[in-house]
GUVOMAR-11813 format. One record per residue (C-alpha): residue number from 1; x, y, z; residue in one letter; chain. Coordinates in nm, 3 decimals, always signed. Layout:
<sites>
k|x|y|z|r|c
NUM|X|Y|Z|A|A
...
</sites>
This chain:
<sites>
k|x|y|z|r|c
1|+0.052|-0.130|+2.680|X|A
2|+0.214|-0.263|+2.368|X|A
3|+0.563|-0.086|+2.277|X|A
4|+0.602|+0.083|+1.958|X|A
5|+0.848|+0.264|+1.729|X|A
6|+0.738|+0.600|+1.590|X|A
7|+0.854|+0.723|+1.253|X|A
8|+0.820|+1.142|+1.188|X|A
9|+0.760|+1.181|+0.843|X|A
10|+0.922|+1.506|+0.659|X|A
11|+0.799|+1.372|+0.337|X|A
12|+0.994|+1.096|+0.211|X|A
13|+0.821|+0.909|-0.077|X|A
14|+1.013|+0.587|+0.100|X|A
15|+0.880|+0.698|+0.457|X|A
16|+0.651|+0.330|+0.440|X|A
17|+0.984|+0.098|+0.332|X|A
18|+1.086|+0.203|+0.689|X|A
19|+0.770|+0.105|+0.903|X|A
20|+0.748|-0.203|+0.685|X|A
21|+1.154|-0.288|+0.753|X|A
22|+1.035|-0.223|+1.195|X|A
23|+0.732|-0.449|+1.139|X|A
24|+0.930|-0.718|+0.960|X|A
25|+1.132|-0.767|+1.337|X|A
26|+0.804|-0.839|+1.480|X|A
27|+0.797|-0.518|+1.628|X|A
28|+0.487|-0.234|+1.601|X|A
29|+0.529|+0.101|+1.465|X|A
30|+0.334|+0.389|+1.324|X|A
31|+0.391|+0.703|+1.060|X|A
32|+0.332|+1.040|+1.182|X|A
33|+0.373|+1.373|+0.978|X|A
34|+0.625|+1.581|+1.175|X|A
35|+0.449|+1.865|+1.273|X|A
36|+0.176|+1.643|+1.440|X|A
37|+0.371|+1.455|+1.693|X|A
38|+0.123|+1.227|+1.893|X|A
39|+0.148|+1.124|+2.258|X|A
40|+0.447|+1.043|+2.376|X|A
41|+0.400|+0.782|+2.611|X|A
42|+0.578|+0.463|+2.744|X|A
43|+0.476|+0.265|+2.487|X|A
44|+0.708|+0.476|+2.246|X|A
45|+1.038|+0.285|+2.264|X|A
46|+1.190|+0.482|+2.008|X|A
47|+1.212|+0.759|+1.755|X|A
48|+1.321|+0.764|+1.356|X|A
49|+1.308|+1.049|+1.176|X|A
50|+1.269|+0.994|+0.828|X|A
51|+1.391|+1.142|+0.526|X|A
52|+1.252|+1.397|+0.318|X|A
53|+1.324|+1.599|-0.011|X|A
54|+1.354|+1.956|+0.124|X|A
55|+1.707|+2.096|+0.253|X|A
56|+1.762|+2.180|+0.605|X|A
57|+1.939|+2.530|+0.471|X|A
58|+1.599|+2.629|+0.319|X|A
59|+1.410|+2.880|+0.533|X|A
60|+1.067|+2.735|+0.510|X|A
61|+1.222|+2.371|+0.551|X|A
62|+1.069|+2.092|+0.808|X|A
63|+1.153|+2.082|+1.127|X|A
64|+1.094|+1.962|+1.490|X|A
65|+1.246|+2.067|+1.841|X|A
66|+1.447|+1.739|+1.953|X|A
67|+1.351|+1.842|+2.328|X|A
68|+0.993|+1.699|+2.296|X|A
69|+1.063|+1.358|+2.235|X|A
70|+1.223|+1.317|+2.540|X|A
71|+1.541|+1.082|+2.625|X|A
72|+1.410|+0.822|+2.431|X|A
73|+1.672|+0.696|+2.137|X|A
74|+1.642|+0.869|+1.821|X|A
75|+1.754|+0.763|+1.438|X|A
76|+1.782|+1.005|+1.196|X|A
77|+1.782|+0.902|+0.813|X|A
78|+1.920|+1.132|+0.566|X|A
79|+1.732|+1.482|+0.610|X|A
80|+1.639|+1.341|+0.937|X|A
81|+2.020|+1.292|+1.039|X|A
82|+2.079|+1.644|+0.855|X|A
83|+1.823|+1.792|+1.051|X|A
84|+1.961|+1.668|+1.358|X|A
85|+2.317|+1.793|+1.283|X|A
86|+2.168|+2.086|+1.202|X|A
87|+1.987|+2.187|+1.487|X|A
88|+2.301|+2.113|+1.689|X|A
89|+2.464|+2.395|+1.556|X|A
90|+2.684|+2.146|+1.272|X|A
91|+2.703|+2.218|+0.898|X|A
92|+2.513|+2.148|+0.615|X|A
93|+2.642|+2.247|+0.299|X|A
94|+2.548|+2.139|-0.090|X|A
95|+2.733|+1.833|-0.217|X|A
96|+2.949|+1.949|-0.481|X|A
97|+2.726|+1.717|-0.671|X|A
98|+2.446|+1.480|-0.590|X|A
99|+2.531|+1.151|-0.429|X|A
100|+2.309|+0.886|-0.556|X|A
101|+2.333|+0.513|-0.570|X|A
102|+2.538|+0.243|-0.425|X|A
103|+2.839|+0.313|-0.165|X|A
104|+3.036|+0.140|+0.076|X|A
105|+3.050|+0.180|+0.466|X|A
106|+3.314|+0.145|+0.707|X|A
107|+3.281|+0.165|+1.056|X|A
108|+3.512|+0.423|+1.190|X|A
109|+3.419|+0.316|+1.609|X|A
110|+3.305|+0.032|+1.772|X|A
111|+2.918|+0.162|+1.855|X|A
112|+2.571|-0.059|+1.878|X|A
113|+2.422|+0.089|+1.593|X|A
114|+2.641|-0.075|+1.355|X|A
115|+2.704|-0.396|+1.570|X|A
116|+2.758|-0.707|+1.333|X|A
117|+2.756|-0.516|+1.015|X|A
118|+3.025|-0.601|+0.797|X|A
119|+3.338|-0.389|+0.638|X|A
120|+3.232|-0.230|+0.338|X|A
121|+2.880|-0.290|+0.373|X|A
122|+2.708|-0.162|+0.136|X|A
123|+2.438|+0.178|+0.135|X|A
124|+2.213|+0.327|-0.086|X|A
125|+2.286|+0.701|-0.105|X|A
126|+1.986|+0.947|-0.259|X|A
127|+2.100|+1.304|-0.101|X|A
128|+2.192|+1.655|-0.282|X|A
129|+2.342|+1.842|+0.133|X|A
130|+2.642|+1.677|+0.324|X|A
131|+2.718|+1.702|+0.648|X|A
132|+3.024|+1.887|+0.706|X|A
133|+3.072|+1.977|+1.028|X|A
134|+2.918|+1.764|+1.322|X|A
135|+2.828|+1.978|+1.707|X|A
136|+3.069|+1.956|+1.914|X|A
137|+2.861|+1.647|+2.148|X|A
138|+2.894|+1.425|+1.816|X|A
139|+3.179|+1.194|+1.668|X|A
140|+3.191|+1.015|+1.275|X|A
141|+3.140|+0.619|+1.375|X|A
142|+3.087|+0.571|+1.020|X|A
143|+3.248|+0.702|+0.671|X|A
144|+3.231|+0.594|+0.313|X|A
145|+3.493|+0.653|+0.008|X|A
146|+3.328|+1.002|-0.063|X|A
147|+3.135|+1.090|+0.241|X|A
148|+3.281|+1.157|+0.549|X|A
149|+2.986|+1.176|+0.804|X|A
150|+2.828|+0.895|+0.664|X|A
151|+2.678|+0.769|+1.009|X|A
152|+2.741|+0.953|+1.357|X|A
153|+2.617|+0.911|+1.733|X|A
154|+2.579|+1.133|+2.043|X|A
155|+2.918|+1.068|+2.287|X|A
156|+2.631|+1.017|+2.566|X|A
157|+2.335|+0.996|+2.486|X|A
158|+2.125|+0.723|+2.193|X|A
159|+2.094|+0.969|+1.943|X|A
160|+2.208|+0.810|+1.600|X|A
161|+2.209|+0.973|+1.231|X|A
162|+2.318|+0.777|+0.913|X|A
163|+2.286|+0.951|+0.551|X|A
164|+2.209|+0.627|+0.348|X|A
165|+1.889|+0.491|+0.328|X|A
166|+1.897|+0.188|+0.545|X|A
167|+1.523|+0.068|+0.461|X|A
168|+1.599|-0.002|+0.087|X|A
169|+1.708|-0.344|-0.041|X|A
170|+2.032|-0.206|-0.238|X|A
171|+2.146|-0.081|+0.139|X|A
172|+2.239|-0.492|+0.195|X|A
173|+2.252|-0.472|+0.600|X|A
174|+2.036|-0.248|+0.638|X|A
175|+1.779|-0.432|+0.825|X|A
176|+2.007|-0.523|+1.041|X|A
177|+2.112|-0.181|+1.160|X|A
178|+1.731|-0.114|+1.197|X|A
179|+1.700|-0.418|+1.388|X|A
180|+2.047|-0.270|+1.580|X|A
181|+1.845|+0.030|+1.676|X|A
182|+1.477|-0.103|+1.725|X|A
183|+1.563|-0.384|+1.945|X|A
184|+1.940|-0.387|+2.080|X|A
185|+1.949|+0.055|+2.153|X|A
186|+1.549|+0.094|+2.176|X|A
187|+1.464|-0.265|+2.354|X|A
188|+1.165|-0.399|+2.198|X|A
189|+1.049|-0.728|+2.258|X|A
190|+0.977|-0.844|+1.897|X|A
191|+0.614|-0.989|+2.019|X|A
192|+0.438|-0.841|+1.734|X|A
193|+0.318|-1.070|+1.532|X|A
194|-0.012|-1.178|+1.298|X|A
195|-0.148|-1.447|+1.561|X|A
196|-0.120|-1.151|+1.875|X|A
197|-0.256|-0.895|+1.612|X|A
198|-0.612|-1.102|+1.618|X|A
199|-0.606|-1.174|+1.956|X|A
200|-0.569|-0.835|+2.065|X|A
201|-0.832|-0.647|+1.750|X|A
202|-1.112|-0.980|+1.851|X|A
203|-1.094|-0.824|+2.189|X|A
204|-1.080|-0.445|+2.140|X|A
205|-1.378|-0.529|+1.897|X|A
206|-1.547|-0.712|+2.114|X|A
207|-1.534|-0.451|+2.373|X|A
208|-1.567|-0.099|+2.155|X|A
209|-1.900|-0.290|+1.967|X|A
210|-2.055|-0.488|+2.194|X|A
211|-2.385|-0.567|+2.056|X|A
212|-2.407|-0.344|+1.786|X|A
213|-2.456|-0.428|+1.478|X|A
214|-2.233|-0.360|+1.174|X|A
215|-2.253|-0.359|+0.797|X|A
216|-1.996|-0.395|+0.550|X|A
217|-1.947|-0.358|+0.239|X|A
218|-1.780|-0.675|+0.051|X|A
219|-1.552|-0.641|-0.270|X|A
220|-1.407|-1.010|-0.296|X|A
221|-1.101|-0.848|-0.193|X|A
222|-0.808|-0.939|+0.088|X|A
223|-0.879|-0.631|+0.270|X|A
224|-1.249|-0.673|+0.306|X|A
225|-1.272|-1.012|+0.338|X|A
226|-1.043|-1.018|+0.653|X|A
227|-1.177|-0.723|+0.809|X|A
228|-1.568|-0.898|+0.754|X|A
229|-1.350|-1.247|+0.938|X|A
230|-1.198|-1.034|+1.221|X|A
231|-1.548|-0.854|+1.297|X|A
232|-1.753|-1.167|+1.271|X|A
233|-1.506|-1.358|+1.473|X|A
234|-1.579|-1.035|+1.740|X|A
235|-1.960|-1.014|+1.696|X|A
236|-2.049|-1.279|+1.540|X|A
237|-2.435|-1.232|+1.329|X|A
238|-2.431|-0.892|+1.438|X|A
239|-2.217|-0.888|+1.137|X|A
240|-2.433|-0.785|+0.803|X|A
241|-2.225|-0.825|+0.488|X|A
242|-2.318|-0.648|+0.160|X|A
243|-2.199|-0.789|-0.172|X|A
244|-2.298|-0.568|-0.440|X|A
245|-2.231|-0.729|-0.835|X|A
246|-2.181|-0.391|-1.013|X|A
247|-2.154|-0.520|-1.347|X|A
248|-1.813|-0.454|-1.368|X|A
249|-1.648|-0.747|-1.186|X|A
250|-1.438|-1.033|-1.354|X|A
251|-1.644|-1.303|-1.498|X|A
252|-1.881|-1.516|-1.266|X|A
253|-1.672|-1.325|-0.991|X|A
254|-2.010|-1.249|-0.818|X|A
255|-2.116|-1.607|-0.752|X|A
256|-1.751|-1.728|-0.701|X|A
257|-1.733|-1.478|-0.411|X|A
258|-2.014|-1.496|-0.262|X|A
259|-1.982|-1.919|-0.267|X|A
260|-1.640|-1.856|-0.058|X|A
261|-1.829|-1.589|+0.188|X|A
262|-2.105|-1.859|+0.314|X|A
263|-1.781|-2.100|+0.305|X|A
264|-1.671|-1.858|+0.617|X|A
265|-1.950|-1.837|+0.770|X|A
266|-2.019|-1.532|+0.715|X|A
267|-2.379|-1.318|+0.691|X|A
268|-2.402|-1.186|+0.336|X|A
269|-2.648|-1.071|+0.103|X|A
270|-2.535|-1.056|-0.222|X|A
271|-2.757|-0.766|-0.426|X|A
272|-2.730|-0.756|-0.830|X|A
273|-2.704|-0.425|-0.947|X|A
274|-2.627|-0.415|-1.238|X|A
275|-2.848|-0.239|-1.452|X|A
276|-2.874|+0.090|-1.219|X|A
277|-2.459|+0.099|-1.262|X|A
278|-2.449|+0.077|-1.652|X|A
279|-2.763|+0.330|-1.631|X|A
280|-2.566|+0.554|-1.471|X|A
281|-2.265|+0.494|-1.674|X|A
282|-2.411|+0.555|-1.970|X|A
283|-2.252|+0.811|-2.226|X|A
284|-1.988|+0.881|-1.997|X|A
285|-1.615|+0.869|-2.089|X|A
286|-1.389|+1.089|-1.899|X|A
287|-1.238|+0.917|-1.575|X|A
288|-1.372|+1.189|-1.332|X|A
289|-1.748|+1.127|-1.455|X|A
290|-1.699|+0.804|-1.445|X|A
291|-1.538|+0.734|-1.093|X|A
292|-1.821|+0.976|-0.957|X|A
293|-2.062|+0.811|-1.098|X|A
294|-1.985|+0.476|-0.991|X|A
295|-1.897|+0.599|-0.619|X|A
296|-2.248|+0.785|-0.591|X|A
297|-2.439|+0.462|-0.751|X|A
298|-2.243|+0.238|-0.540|X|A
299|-2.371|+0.449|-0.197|X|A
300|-2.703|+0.447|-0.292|X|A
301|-2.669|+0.100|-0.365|X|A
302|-2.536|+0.026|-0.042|X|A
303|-2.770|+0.325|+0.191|X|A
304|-3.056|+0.163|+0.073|X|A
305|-2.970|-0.209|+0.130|X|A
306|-2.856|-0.074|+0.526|X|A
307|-3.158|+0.071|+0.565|X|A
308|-3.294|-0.287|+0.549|X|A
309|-3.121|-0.387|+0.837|X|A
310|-3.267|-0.268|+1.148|X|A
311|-3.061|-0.119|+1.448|X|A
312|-2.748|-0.116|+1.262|X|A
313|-2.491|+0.187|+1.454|X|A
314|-2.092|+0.137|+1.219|X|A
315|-2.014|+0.081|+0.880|X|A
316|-1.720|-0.152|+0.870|X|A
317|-1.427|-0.098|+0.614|X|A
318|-1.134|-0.265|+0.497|X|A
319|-0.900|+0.013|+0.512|X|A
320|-0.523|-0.096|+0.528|X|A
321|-0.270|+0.191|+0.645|X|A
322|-0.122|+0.335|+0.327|X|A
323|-0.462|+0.447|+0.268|X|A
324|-0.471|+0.589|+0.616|X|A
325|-0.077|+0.732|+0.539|X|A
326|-0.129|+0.861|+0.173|X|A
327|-0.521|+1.053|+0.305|X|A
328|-0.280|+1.267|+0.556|X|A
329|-0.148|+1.607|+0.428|X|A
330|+0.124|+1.707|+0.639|X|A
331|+0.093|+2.069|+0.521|X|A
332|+0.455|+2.080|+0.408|X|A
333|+0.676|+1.901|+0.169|X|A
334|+0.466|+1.616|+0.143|X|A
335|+0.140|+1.638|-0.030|X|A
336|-0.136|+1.408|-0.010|X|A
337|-0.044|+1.146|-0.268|X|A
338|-0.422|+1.019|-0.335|X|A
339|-0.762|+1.074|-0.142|X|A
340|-0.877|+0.714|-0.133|X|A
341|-1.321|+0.637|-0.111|X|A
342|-1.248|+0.408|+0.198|X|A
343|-1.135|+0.701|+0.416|X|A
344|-1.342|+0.942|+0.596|X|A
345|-1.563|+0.934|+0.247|X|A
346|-1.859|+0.824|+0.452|X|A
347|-2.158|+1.058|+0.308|X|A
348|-2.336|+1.263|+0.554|X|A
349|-2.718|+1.129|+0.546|X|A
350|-2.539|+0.771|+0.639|X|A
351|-2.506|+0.832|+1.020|X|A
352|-2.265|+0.583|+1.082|X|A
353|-1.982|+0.531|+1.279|X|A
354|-1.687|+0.383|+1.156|X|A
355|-1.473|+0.053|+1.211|X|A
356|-1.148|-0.008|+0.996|X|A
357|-0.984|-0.269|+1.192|X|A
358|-0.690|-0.352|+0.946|X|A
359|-0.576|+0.083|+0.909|X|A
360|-0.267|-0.042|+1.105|X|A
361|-0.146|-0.292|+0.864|X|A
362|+0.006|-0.280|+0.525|X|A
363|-0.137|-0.576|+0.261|X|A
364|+0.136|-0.844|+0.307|X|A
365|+0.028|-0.817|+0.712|X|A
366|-0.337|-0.820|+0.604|X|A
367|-0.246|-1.117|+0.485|X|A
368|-0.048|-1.340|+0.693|X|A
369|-0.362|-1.211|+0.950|X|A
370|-0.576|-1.379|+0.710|X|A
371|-0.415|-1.721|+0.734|X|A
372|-0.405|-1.701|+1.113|X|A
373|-0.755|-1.655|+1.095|X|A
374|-0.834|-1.933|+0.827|X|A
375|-0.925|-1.768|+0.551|X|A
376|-0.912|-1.945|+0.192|X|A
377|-0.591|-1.910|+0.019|X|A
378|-0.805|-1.811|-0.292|X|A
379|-0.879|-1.539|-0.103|X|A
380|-0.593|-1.448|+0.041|X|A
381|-0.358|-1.488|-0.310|X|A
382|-0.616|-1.278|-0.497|X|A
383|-0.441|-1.030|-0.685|X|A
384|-0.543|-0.636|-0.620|X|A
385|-0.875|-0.528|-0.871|X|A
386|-0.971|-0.207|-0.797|X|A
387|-1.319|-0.140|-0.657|X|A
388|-1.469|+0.062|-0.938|X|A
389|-1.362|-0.281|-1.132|X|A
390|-1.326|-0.333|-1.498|X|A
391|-1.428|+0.023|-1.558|X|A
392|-1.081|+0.142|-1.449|X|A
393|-1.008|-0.092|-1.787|X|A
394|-1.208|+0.016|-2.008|X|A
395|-1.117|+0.341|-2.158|X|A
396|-1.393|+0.564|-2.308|X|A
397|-1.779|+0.491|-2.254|X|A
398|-1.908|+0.200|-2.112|X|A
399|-2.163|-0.036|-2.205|X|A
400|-2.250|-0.419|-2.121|X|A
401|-2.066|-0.508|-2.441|X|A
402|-1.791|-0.391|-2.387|X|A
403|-1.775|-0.551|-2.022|X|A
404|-1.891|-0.879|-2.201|X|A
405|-1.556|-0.892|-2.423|X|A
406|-1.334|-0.764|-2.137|X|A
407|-1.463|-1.015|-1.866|X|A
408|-1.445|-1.273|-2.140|X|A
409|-1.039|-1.160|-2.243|X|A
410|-0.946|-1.096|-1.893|X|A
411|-1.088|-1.486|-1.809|X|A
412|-0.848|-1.660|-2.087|X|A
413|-0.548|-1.442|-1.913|X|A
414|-0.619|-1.480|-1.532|X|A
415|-0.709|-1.824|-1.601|X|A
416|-0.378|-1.912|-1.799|X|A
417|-0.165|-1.727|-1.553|X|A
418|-0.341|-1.962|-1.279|X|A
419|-0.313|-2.306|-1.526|X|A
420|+0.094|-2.230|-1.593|X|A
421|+0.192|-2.196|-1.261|X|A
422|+0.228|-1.773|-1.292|X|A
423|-0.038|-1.617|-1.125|X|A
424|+0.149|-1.642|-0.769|X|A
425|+0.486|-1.462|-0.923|X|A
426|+0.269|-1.162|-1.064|X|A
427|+0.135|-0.868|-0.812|X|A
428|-0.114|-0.781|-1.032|X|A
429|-0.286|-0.834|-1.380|X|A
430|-0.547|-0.748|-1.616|X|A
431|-0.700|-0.654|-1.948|X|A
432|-0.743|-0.345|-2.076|X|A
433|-0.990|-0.247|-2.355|X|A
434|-0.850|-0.008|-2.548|X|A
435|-1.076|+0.282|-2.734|X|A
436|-0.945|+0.196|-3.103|X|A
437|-0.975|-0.044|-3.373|X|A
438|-0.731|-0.202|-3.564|X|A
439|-0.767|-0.384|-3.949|X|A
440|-0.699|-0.723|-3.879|X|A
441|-0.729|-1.044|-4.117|X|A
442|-0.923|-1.331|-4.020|X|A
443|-0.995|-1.658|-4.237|X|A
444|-1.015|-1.481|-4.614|X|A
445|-1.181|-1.153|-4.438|X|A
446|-1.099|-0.801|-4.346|X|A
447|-1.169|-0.668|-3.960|X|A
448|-1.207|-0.369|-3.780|X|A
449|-1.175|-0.447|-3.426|X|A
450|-1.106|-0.433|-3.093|X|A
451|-0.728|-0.376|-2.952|X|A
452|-0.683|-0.524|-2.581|X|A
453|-0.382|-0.444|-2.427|X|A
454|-0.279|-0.707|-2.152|X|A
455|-0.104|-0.555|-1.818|X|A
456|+0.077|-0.792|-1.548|X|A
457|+0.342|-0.642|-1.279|X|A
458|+0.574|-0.725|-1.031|X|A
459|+0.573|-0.559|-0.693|X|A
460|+0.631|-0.605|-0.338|X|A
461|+0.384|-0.307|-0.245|X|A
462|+0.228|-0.153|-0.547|X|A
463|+0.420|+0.175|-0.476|X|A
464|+0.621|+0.092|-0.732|X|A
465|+0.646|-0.209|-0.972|X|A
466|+0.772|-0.345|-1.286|X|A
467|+0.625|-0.521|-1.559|X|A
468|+0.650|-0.884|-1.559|X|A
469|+0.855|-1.105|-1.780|X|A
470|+0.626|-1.369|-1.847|X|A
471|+0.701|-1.612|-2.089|X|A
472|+0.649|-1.516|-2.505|X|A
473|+0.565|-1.887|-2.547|X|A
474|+0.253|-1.835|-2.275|X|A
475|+0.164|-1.438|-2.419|X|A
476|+0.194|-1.603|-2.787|X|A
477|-0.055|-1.878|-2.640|X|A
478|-0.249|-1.623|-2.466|X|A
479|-0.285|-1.427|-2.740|X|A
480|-0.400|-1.677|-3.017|X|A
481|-0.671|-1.791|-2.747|X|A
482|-0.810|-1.426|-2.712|X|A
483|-0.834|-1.369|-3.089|X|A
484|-0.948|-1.714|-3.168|X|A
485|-1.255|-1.702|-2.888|X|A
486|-1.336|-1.337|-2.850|X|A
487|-1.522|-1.210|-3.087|X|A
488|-1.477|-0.856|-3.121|X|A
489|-1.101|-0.865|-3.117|X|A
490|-0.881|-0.918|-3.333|X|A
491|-0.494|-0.762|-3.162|X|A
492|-0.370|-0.841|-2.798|X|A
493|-0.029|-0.594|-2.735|X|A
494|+0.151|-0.636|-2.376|X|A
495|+0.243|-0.306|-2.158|X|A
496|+0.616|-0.349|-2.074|X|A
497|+0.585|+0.015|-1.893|X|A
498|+0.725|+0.033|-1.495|X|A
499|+0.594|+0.261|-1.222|X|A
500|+0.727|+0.497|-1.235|X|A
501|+0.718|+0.673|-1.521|X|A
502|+0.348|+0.453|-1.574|X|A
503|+0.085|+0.353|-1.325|X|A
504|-0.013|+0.020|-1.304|X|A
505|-0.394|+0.110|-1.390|X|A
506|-0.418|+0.271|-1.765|X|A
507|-0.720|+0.527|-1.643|X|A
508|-0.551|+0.710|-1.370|X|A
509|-0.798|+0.903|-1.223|X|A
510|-0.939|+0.632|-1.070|X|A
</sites>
C-alpha cells in the first residue's frame, strides 16, 4: 500500500502550493475538504491542515475534531495551527493589525520540525488572528520579531503548528521544514516518483480494463496526449483515439497533431468538423452562448464518431487534479473556483464509464510522466490552449474569417517565440482578436482595421502568473511582421496585465 500525506483543506486559495511542495520530496499526497475526511488507513503517514481565510473565533467557522485522525503526526498551517490552538482550549485573538509579508524566525527549542533551518530564516506571514495563549500540553519552539507563537509543538506527542506559510517561495526554508515533517516526523520513504507512477497506473489499468475498449477524446494537448500513451501502453488497440479539427485550432495544428499521434503509435481517427462548429457558432457573441455551443457540438461530434466503434464500455479523459480539486465544493469557506467540461460533464445518453488516469497529478508531473514514457518533447513543451480553442480569442461573433486572420497572427508570434529561443521561458501565449477597428495608415492610404492584442505569461502553475518581459526588439519585430503579412490588421498592442487582478484568457467565461 503506497504511503501518503493528507492535506484538509479549510479553504486556502494556496491549499495546492502545499501538495505540490510534499510531491516535490518524492512523496504522494492528496487534498481533501475538511468536512469530508476519507479513510484513514496505514497508508496515511501524516496529516497537514491547511490554511484558510475564515477566523477560528467566528461561530460558523471550519472545523474538525483532532480525535479522528488518530496518533498520526499532524501540521497545522496558519488557521490550521489556529484551529489547533484553539480547540485546545488556547487563545485566539485579532492582531492589532494584519501581519502580512516577509518575517524572520528564530528557533526558540531544539525540536525536529525545524531541524537544519537556519537563524532568522525567513517566513511569509498572510494572517489577520494571533495566537496568544497556547493549552497548557504546548510550548513556543519558534518566535519572530512581532509574533510570539510563531511555530509550537505538543510536549509529547507530533503535533506541530507554524503561522507562516511554509509552502510559498518568499518562506526561503520552507521546503525544508515540510520535508522536516513529511519524511524525518511522518517517515515517508520518498519512492514517489514519475517512472513508479507508470508502472503502478500500466498495471491498475491493465487490471480495472482488461479488454475493454476505450475512446478518447484527443486535443493535441499534454494532458491528453499522456493519458491516450499511459492507456495504450495498458491496452494497447483497444485504445480508439478521436481527434476532432473544430475549426478553431492554431494553424495546420490538425495535421501537425495528428502526424505526432501515428508517431506514438497510437489508434486515431482524426474527423474534420469544421463546418458543423462555425454553423453552430454563427451569430453568437456572448461567452456563455458560445462555450455552450461549442461543448454541445463538440459531444455530438464525438457521440456519433463512438458510436462507430463497436463494444466500446469508458470514455478516457485527461483530467489532471486541480480540475479534480477546483470541481469540489467543500460547502464552507471555499467555493468551487470553476466547474471544468472534463469532470463528471459526461452527458447522460453516453453510457460510459469513466477513466482519468492523470486526476492525481498536477501538469509539471503530467509531464515529467510524459518523458518517462517517451513522448515527443513537442508534445510535452506545448504551451496550455484551451479546448474551446481560438474562440476563447476571439471576442464577439465568430466566423471563418476571423479564425483565418487569428490562426494566421497567432502563427508569426508562436513561431517567433519558437525561432528566438523564447517559447520555453513563457507558460503561455496567444493572440487575441479584438472586436474594434482602428484608422491606421498604410503606403499613401487610410485603414479601418483590425486591433490584435498579443498575450504571453509567466507561471509556474497558471494559478497565478505574470506577464512576460519579452524583448521590445522581438514585439517591435513581431509586430511589423503581423501588419506587414496580415491583411486585415493594421495595430498589434501587448497585455502587460498579471493574474490577479486579469486572467490569462481575455473571454473569461470560458
Amino acid at each position: 500500500m503506497a504511503e501518503k500525506i493528507i492535506i484538509l483543506d479549510f479553504g486556502s486559495q494556496v491549499t495546492q502550493l502545499i501538495a505540490r511542495r510534499v510531491r516535490e520530496i518524492k512523496v504522494y499526497c492528496e487534498i481533501h475538504p475538511y468536512n469530508k475526511i476519507p479513510v484513514l488507513d496505514d497508508s496515511v503517514k501524516g496529516i497537514i491542515l491547511s490554511g484558510s481565510p475564515c477566523s477560528v473565533r467566528d461561530a460558523n467557522s471550519p472545523s474538525i475534531d483532532l480525535t479522528l485522525l488518530g496518533d498520526r503526526p499532524i501540521l497545522g498551517i496558519c488557521y490550521g495551527a489556529q484551529l489547533i490552538a484553539h480547540l485546545g482550549g488556547g487563545s485566539v485573538q485579532a492582531s492589532a493589525h494584519r501581519e502580512y509579508g516577509r518575517a524572520h524566525m528564530d528557533s526558540k527549542k531544539s525540536s525536529a520540525l525545524l531541524n537544519g533551518l537556519s537563524a532568522k530564516s525567513q517566513v511569509w506571514m498572510s494572517h489577520g488572528d494571533t495566537i496568544m495563549d497556547l493549552p497548557k500540553e504546548y510550548e513556543v519552539i519558534g518566535s519572530t520579531e512581532t509574533v510570539r507563537v510563531a511555530v509550537f509543538s505538543h510536549i509529547s506527542k507530533p503535533i506541530f503548528g507554524i503561522q507562516f506559510h511554509p509552502e510559498v517561495t518568499h518562506s526561503t526554508e520552507g521546503s525544508e521544514l515540510i520535508k522536516n515533517f513529511v519524511v524525518g516526523i511522518s517517515g515517508c520513504s520518498q519512492t514517489w516518483t514519475s517512472d513508479s507512477f507508470a508502472e503502478t497506473t500500466i498495471a491498475a489499468l491493465k487490471q480495472k480494463l482488461g479488454n475493454d475498449k476505450v475512446v478518447l477524446g484527443l486535443s493535441g494537448g499534454v494532458d491528453s496526449s499522456v493519458a491516450a500513451v499511459l492507456l495504450h501502453r495498458a491496452i494497447g488497440k483497444n485504445l480508439y483515439c478521436i481527434f476532432v479539427d473544430n475549426g478553431l485550432l492554431r494553424k495546420n495544428e490538425f495535421e501537425q497533431v495528428l502526424e505526432s499521434y501515428h508517431t506514438l503509435g497510437l489508434n486515431v481517427k482524426g474527423v474534420n468538423a469544421k463546418k458543423l462548429f462555425y454553423d453552430a457558432l454563427a451569430g453568437l457573441s456572448d461567452p456563455e452562448e458560445k462555450r455552450k455551443a461549442i461543448g454541445k457540438t463538440f459531444i455530438d461530434v464525438f457521440d456519433q464518431e463512438s458510436h462507430l466503434i463497436e463494444g466500446v464500455s469508458w470514455l478516457g479523459q485527461g483530467t489532471i487534479y486541480p480540475d479534480v480539486i477546483e470541481s469540489v465544493s467543500i460547502n464552507g469557506p471555499s467555493a468551487t473556483i470553476k466547474s471544468h467540461h472534463n469532470v463528471g460533464g459526461l452527458p447522460d445518453f453516453m453510457k460510459l464509464k469513466v477513466v482519468e488516469p492523470l486526476n492525481t497529478l498536477f501538469k509539471d508531473e503530467v509531464r515529467l510522466v510524459g518523458k518517462t514514457l517517451g513522448v515527443p518533447q513537442e508534445i510535452l513543451g506545448r504551451h496550455p490552449f484551451p479546448g474551446p480553442g481560438l474562440a476563447i480569442r476571439i471576442l464577439g461573433d465568430i466566423t471563418p474569417e476571423k479564425v483565418d486572420i487569428l490562426q494566421k497572427v497567432d502563427a508569426i508570434f508562436i513561431n517567433g517565440l519558437k525561432q528566438d529561443g523564447l517559447y520555453d521561458q513563457v507558460w503561455q501565449a496567444g493572440a487575441i482578436l479584438l472586436p474594434v477597428q482602428s484608422v491606421g495608415v498604410m503606403g499613401d492610404e487610410r485603414t479601418y482595421e483590425q486591433v490584435v492584442a498579443l498575450r504571453a505569461v509567466t507561471s509556474l502553475d497558471g494559478m497565478t502568473a505574470d506577464w512576460c518581459h519579452l524583448p521590445y526588439e522581438f514585439l517591435g519585430r513581431i509586430s511589423n511582421e503581423i501588419i506587414n503579412q496580415v491583411k486585415g490588421v493594421n495595430r498589434v498592442v501587448y497585455d502587460i496585465s498579471s493574474k490577479p487582478p486579469a486572467t490569462i484568457e481575455w473571454d473569461y467565461f470560458f
